[in-house]
C-alpha positions as MATLAB code, in Angstrom:
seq = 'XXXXXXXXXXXXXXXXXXXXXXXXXXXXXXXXXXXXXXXXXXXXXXXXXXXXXXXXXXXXXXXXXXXXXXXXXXXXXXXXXXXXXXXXXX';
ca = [
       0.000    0.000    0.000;
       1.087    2.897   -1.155;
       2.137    6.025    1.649;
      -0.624    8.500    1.137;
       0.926   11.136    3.235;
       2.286   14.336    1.652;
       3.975   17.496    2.511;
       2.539   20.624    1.801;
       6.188   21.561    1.039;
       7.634   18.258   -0.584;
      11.135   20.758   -0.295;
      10.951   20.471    3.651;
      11.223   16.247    3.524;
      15.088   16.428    4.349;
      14.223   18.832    7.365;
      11.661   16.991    8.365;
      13.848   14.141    8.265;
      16.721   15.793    9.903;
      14.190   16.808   12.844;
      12.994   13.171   13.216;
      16.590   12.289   14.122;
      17.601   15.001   16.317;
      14.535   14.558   18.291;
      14.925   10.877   18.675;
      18.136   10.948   19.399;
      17.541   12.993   22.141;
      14.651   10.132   23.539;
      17.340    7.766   23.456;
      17.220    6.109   20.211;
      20.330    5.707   17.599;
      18.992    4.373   14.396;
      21.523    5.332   11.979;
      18.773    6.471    9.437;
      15.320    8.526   10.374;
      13.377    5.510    8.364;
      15.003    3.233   10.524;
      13.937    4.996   14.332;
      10.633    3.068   13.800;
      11.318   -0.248   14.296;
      13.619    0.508   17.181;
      10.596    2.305   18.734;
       8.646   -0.727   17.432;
      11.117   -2.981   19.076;
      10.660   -1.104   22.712;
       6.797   -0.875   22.392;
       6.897   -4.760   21.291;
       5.094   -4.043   18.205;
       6.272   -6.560   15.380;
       7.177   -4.495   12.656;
       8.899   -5.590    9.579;
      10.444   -3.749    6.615;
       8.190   -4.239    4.150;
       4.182   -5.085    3.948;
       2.544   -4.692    7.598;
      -0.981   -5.883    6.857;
      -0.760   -8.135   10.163;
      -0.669   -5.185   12.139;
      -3.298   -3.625   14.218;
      -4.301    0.176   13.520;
      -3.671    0.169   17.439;
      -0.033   -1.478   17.318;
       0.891    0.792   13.944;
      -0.430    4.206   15.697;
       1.321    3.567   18.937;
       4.330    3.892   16.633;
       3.334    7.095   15.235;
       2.059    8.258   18.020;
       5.590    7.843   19.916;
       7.378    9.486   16.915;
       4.926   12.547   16.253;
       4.415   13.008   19.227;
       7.966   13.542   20.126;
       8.767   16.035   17.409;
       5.315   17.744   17.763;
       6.774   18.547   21.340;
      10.131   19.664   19.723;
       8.299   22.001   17.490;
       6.401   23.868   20.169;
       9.134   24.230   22.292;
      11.398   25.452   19.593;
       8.706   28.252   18.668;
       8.005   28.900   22.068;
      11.419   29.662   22.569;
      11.915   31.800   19.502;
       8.318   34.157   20.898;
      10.452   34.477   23.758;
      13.658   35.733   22.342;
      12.425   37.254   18.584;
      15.991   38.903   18.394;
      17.938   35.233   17.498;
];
């Protein structure tokens, strides 16, 4: 199944990307590539995700995943703009 999620800025993917890492990194993980930070949070969660098809998952299992992730950099983000309302001048 093809991913049907898409930037409104397909230019900000590598950002993105970059962000997933940093953000991760910083919760502990160390996948060497941002694709790859899912199936160590898979891994901890006990989810059994495999590269590839997933069909055997549960929309549960696959969103606690997600969830982990997103939320994570959703966090990042608000505390990054939080801190640049606080201190326009940088």
């Amino acid at each position: 199944m093809a991913n049907r999620n898409r930037l409104l800025v397909p230019e900000a993917q590598q950002g993105l990307q970059r962000l997933k890492q940093e953000v991760m990194k910083k919760e502990g993980y160390q996948a060497a590539t941002p694709d790859d930070v899912k199936f160590e949070v898979a891994k901890e969660l006990g989810v059994p995700l495999r590269k590839g098809y997933n069909g055997h998952l549960e929309s549960k299992d696959a969103g606690s995943i997600g969830g982990k992730i997103g939320g994570s950099m959703v966090k990042e983000m608000i505390r990054m703009a939080q801190e640049k309302m606080s201190n326009p001048t940088n």
